[in-house]
C-alpha positions as CSV (number, residue, x, y, z in Angstrom):
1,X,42.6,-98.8,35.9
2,X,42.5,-98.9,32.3
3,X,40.3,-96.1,31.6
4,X,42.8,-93.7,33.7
5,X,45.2,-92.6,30.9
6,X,41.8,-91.9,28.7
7,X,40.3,-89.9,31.9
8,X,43.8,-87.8,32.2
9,X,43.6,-86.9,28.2
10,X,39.7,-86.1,27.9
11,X,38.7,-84.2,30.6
12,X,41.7,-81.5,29.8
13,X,40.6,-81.8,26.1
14,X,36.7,-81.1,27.5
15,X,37.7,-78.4,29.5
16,X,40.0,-76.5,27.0
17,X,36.8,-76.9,24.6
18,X,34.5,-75.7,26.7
19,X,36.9,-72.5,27.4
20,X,37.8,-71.6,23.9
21,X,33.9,-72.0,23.3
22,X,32.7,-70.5,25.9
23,X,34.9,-67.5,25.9
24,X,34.1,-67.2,21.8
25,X,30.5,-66.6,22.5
26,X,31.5,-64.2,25.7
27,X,33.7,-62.0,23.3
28,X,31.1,-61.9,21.0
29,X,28.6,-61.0,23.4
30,X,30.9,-58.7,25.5
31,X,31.7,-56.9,21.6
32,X,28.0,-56.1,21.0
33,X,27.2,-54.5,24.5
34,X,30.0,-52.1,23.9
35,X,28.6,-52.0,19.9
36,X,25.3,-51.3,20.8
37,X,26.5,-48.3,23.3
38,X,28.2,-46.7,20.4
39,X,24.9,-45.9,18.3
40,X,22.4,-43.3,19.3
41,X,19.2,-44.6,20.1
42,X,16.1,-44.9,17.1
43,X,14.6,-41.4,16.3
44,X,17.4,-39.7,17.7
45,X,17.4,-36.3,16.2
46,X,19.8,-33.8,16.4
47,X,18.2,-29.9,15.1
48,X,16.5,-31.5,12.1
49,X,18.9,-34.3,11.1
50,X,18.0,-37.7,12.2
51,X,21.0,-39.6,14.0
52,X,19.3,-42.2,15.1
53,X,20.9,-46.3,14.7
54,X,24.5,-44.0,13.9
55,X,27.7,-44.6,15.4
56,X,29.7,-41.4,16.4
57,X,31.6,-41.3,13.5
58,X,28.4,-41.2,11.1
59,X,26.3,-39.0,13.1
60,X,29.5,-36.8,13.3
61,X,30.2,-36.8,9.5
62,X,26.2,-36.4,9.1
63,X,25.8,-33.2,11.3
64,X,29.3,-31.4,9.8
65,X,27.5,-32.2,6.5
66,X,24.1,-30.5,7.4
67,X,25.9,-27.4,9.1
68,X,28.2,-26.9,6.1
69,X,25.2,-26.9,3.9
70,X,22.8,-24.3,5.6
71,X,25.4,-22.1,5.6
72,X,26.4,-22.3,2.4
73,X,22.6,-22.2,1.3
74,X,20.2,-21.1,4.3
75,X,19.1,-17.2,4.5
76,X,18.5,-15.4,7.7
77,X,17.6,-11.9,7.2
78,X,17.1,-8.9,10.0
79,X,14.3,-6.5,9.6
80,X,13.7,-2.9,10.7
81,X,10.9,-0.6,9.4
82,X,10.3,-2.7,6.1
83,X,14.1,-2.5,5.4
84,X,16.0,-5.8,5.3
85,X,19.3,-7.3,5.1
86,X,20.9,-10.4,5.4
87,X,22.9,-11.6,8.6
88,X,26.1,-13.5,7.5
89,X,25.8,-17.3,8.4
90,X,29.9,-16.9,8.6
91,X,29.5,-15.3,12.0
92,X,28.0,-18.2,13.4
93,X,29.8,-21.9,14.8
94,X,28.5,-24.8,15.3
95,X,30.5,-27.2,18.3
96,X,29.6,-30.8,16.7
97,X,31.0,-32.7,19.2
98,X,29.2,-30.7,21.8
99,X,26.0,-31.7,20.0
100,X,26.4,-35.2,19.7
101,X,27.0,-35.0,23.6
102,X,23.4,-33.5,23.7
103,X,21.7,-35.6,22.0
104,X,23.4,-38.9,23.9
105,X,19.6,-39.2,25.9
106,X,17.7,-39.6,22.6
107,X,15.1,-37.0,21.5
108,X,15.5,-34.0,20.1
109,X,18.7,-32.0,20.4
110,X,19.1,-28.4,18.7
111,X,22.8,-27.6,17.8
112,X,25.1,-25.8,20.3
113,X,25.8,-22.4,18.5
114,X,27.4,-19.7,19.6
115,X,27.5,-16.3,17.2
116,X,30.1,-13.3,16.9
117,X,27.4,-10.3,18.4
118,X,30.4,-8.0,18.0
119,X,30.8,-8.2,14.3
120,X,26.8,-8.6,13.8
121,X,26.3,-5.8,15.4
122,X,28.9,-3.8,13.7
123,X,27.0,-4.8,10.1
124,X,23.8,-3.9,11.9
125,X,24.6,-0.2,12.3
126,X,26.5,0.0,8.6
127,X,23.0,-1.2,7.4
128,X,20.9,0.9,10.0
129,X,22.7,3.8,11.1
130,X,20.2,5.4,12.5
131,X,19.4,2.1,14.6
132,X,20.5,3.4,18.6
133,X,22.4,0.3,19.7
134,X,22.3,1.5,23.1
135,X,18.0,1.3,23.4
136,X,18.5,-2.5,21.9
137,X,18.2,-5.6,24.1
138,X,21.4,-7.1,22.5
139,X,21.0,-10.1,25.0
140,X,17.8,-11.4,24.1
141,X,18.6,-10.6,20.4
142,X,21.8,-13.6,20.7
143,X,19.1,-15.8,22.3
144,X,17.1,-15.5,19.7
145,X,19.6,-15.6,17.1
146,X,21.3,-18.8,18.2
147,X,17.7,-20.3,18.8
148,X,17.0,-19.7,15.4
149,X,20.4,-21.3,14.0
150,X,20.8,-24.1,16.1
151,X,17.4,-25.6,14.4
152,X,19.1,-25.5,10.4
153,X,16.2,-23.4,9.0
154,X,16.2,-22.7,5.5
155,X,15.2,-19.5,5.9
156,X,14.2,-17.4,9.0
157,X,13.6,-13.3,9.7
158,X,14.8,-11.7,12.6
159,X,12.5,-8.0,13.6
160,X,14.7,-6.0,15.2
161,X,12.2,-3.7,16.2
162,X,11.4,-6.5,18.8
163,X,14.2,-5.7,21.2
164,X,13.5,-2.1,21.7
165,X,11.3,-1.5,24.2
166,X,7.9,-0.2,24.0
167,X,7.7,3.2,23.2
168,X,11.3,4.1,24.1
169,X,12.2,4.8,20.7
170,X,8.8,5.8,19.0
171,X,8.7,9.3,17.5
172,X,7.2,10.7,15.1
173,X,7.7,9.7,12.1
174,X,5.7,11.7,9.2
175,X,3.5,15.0,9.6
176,X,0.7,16.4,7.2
177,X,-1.3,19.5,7.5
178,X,-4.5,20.3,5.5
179,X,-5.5,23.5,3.4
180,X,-7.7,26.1,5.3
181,X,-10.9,23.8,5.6
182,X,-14.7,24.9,6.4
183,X,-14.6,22.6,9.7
184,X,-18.2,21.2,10.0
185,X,-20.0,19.5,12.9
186,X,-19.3,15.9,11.4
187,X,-15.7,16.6,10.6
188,X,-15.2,18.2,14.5
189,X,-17.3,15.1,16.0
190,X,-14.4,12.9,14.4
191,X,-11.9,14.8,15.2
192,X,-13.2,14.1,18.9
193,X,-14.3,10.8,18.5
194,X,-11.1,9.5,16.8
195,X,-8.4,12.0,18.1
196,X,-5.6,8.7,17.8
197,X,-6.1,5.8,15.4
198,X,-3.9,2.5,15.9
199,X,-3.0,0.9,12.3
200,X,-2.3,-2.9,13.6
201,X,1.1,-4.6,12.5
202,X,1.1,-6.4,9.1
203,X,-2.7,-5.7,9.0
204,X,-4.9,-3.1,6.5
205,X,-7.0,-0.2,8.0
206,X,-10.2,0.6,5.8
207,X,-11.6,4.0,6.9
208,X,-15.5,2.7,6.4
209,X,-14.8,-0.1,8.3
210,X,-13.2,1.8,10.9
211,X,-16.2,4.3,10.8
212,X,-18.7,0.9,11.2
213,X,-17.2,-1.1,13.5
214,X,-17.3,2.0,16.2
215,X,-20.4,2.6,15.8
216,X,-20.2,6.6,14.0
217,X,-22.8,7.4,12.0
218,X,-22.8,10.3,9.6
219,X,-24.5,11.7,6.8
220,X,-25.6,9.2,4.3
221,X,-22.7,9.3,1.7
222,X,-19.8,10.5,4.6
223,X,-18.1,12.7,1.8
224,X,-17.5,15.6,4.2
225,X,-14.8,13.1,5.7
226,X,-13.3,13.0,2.4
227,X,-11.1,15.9,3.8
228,X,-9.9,13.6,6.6
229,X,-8.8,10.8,4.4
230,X,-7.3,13.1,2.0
231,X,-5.0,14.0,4.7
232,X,-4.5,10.5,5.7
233,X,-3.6,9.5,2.3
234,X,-1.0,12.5,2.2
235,X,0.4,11.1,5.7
236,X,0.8,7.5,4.9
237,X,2.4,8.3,1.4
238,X,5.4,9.6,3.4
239,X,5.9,5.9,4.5
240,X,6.0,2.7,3.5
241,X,2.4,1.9,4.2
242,X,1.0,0.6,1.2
243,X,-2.0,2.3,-0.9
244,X,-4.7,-0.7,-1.3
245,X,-7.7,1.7,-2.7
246,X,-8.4,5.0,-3.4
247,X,-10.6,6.6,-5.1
248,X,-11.2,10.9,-6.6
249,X,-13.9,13.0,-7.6
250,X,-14.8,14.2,-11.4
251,X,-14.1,17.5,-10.1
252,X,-11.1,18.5,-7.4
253,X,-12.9,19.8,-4.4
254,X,-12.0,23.2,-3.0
255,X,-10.6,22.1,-0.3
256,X,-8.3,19.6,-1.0
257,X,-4.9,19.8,-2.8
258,X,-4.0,18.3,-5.8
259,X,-2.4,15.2,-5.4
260,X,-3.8,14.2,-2.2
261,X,-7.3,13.5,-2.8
262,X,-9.0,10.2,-1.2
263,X,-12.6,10.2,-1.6
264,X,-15.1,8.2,0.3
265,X,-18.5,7.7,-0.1
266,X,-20.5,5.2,2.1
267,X,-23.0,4.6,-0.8
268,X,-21.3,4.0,-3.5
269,X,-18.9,1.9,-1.2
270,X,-15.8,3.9,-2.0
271,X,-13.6,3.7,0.5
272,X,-9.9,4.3,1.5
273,X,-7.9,1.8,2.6
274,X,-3.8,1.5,3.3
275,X,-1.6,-1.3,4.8
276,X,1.4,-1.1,7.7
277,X,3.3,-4.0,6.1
278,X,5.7,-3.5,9.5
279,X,6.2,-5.6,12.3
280,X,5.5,-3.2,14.9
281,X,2.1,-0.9,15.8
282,X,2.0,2.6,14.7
283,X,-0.1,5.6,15.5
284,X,-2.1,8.1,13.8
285,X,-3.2,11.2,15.7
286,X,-5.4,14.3,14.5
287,X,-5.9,17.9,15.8
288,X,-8.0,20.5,14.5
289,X,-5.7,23.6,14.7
290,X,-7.9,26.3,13.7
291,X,-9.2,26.1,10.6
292,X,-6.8,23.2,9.3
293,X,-6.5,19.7,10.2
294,X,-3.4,18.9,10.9
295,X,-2.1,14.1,11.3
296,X,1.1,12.5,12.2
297,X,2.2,9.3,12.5
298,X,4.2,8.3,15.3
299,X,5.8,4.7,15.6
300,X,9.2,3.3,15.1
301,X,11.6,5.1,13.2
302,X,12.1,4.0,9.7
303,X,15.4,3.1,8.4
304,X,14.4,4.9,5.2
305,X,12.7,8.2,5.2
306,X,10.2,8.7,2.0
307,X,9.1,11.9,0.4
308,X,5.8,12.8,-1.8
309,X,6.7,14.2,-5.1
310,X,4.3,16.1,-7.7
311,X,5.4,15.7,-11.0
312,X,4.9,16.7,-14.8
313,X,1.7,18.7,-14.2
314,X,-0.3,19.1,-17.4
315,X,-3.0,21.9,-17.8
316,X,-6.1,21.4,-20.2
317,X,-7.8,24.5,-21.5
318,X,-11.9,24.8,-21.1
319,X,-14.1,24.6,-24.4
320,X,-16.6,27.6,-24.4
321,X,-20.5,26.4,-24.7
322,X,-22.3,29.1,-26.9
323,X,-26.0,29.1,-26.4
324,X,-28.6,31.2,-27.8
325,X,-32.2,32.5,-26.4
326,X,-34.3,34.2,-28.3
327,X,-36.1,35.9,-25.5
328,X,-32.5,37.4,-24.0
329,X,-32.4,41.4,-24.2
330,X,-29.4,42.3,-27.1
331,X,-26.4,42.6,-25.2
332,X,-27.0,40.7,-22.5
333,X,-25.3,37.5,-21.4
334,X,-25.7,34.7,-19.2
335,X,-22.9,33.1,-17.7
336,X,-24.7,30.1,-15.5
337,X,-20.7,28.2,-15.5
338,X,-17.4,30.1,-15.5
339,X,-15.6,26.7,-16.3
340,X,-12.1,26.0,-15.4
341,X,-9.5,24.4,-17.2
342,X,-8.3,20.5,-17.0
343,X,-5.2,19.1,-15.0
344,X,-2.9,16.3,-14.9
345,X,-0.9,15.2,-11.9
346,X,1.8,12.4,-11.2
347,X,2.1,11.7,-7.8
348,X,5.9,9.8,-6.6
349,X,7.3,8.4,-3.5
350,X,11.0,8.7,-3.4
351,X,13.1,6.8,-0.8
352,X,16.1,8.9,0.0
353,X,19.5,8.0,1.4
354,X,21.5,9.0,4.3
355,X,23.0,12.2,2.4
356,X,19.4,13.1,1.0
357,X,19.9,11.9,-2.6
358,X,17.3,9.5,-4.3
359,X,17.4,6.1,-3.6
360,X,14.3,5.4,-5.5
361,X,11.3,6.9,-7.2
362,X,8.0,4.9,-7.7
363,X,4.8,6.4,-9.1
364,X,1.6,6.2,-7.0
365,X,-1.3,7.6,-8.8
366,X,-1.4,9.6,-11.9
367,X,-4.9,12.1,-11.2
368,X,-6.7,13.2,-13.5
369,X,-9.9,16.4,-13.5
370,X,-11.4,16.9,-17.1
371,X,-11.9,20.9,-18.0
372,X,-15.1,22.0,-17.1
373,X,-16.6,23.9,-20.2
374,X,-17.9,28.0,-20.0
375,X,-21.5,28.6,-20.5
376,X,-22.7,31.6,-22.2
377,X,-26.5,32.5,-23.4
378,X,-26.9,35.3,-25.4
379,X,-29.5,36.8,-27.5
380,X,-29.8,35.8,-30.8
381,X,-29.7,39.2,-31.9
382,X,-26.1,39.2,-30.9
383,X,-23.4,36.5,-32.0
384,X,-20.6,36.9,-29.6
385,X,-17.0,38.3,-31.3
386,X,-14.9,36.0,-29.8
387,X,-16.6,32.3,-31.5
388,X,-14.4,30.6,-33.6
389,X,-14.3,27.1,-34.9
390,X,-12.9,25.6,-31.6
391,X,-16.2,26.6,-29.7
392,X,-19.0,24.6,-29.0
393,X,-22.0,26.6,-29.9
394,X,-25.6,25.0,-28.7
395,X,-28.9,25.3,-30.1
396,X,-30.9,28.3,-29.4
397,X,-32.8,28.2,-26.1
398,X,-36.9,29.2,-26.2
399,X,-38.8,30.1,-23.1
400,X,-39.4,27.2,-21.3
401,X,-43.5,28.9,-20.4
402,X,-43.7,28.6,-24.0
403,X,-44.1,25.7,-26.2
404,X,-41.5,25.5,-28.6
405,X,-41.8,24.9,-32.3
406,X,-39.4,23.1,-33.8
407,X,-39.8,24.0,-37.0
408,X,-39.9,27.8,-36.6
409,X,-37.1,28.3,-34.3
410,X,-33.9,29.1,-36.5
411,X,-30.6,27.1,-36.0
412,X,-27.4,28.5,-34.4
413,X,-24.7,30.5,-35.8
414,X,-22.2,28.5,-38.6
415,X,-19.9,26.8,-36.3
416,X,-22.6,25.0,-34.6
417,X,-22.2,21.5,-32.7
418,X,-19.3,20.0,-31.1
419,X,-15.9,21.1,-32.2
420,X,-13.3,18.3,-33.3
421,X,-11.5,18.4,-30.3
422,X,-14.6,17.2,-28.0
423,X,-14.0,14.0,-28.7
424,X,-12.9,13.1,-24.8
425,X,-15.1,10.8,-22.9
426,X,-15.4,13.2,-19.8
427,X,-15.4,16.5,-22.0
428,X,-18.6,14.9,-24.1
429,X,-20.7,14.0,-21.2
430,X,-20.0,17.6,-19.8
431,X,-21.4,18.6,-23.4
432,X,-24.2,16.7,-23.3
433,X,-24.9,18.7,-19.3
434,X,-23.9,22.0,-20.4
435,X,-25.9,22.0,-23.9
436,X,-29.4,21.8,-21.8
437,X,-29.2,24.9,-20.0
438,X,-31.2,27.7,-20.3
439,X,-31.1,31.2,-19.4
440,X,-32.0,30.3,-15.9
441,X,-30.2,27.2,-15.8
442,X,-33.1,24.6,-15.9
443,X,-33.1,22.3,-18.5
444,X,-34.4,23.9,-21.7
445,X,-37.4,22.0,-23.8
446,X,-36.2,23.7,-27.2
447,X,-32.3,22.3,-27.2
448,X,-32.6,19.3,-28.7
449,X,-33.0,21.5,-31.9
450,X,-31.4,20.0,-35.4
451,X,-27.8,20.7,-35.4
452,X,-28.4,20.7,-39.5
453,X,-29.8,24.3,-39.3
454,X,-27.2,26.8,-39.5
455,X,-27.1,30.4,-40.7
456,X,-25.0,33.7,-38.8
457,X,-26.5,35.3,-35.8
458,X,-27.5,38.5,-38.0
459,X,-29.5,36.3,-40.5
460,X,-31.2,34.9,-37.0
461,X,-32.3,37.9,-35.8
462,X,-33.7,39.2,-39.4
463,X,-35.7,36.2,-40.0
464,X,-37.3,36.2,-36.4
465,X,-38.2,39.5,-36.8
466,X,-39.3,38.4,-39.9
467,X,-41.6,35.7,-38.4
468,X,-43.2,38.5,-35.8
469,X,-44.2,40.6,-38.6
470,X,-45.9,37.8,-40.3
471,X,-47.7,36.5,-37.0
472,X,-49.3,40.5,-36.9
């Protein structure tokens, strides 16, 4: 009976303990669960921010951070035909709160974008108005566009050639036409063999290689196809395919224009090779049209068109190579090389704008052909009237069925040896040819003569004359 009262007071006391503590640790509990659903799971990613452990709020102030960022620093740039501009980042938005809802499963999430086609297309045209909107996939170009932005790239490149389909808007894009050409067997069997030639996107075409890898075998050197890449070269220079080698002859061959040579020669592994820096295939095809060859390119259109300029053309005038045989009749005179004179050629691509004025100029090549020096024998009882001090006047030439003397034969007129002005590189090795000649153009045993000995042409004759006498 006595413990009653303590009964009625404790086992209230207990059980309002037990509540207050039980219902502490509940809360607690009950608080952490609904915590814990708040955060994104570990390695939670959303495009290429990671979100995971966040609550809503940071992943939310995270994400706005990240968008604000690549737009204000991110570049995404369209391409057609080599020509590129950037897209404005302003025409795209990013729904945050529809991302976080994404990325609620864990993973990775891109962004949900959505961009202004209207006004991207409207920028598109200003920058390529000859671009036909109407021949685009415009559809597939959004997808593409909003797959791109809703991964944050720092930078990205969008081909617009890509959503055109293939071959609806190819045309032809550059023509070149050859001089009159002597059209040999191995230039025709090309012509057959190769009547279309496919230069591969973002790849370089070498013209041996091309030659080896199908198998076409020529004569050992292959120059007779020089005329074919000399057209080549004066087709691709009305693009923007770039020039990776080329290579010219001492001389300009007859048959090719100035400007435009590309040489090749198997042997001496000198090739031609170009680039299509695009990202799209183009086409080279080649017709024999009588006796010219005539190359376009057909591909994409190109927002730019190019033009070939031929600019500040220097001449250089021929030296005149004086030689002298002793055995020539008077009055006669040997031409075995007519010579012609030296030129200078700068070769420019321009880029020109809508209204056909000059965007830009850029040289190519500068070529170069030495002057090719006149030969003349005549007898040395006859100096020629027109030798002056700017002449190069040889040695005298003997038979070559005789042995020469060195010591009898007389030297050449005063103004023997090179002039002052043959002091080019290409012009002395010429020289050096030219001075060997003889009156039928074989090398002659007597010109290696002193260039000491001098004395007029009259003085010549008289003391070879002289020399006969005493020999009788």
């Amino acid at each position: 009976m006595e413990n009653r009262p303590i009964k009625k007071v404790f086992i209230p006391l207990l059980s309002a303990t037990v509540f207050i503590f039980g219902f502490s640790h509940a809360g607690s509990f009950a608080l952490n669960k609904f915590t814990e659903a708040d955060l994104f799971q570990p390695s939670t990613m959303v495009a290429s921010i990671n979100v995971g452990g966040q609550s809503q709020q940071e992943a939310k102030e995270a994400l706005a951070l990240a968008a604000a960022e690549w737009k204000a620093s991110a570049i995404m740039t369209a391409e057609l035909s080599g020509v590129e501009t950037d897209i404005d980042l302003a025409l795209f938005s990013i729904d945050i709160n529809q991302s976080m809802q994404n990325a609620s499963g864990g993973g990775t999430t891109p962004l949900a974008v959505t961009v202004d086609m209207e006004t991207l297309m409207d920028q598109l045209k200003t920058a390529y108005p000859d671009m036909s909107v109407e021949e685009m996939d415009t559809a597939s170009l959004e997808q593409d566009l909003i797959g791109q932005a809703s991964m944050l790239p720092s930078s990205s490149v969008i081909s617009l050639s890509d959503y055109f389909e293939k071959g609806s808007v190819e045309e032809v894009t550059a023509e070149a036409l050859s001089e009159k050409i002597t059209v040999t067997p191995e230039i025709k069997r090309f012509v057959e063999a190769f009547p279309q030639i496919t230069v591969k996107q973002g790849t370089e075409f070498s013209f041996l290689r091309h030659l080896e890898e199908n198998g076409f075998t020529g004569n050992e050197k292959g120059e007779e196809l020089s005329v074919i890449t000399s057209l080549l070269y004066k087709l691709v220079l009305q693009s923007n395919f770039s020039i990776i080698e080329r290579n010219t002859s001492p001389d300009l061959p007859a048959e090719i224009e100035l400007g435009y040579e590309a040489k090749i020669d198997s042997a001496s592994s000198q090739d031609f090779v170009f680039a299509n820096p695009n990202n799209n295939d183009y086409l080279i095809a080649l017709e024999l049209l009588d006796n010219q060859l005539y190359a376009k390119l057909i591909g994409f259109p190109s927002a730019t068109d190019y033009k070939v300029s031929l600019k500040d053309k220097e001449e250089f005038p021929q030296k005149k190579i004086v030689q002298y045989n002793p055995f020539l009749e008077k009055n006669v005179v040997q031409v075995p090389e007519e010579g012609r004179k030296g030129v200078l050629i700068k070769v420019f691509r321009q880029s020109i704008g809508e209204n056909g004025e000059v965007m830009e100029e850029k040289l190519i090549a500068e070529d170069f052909y030495p002057p090719v020096h006149r030969i003349e024998i005549h007898s040395l009882e006859e100096a020629p009237e027109d030798v002056d001090e700017k002449d190069i006047v040889d040695t005298p030439l003997t038979d070559s069925n005789e042995e020469s003397d060195s010591t009898e034969t007389s030297g050449p007129p005063p103004n023997s040896g090179s002039s002052d002005d043959s002091t080019n590189e290409n012009n002395s090795s010429e020289d050096d040819n030219a001075g060997g000649s003889s009156a039928d153009g074989k090398a002659s045993e007597g010109s290696a003569s002193s260039q000491n000995d001098t004395g007029t042409a009259e003085t010549n004759g008289k003391d070879e004359k002289a020399d006969e006498e005493k020999k009788k």
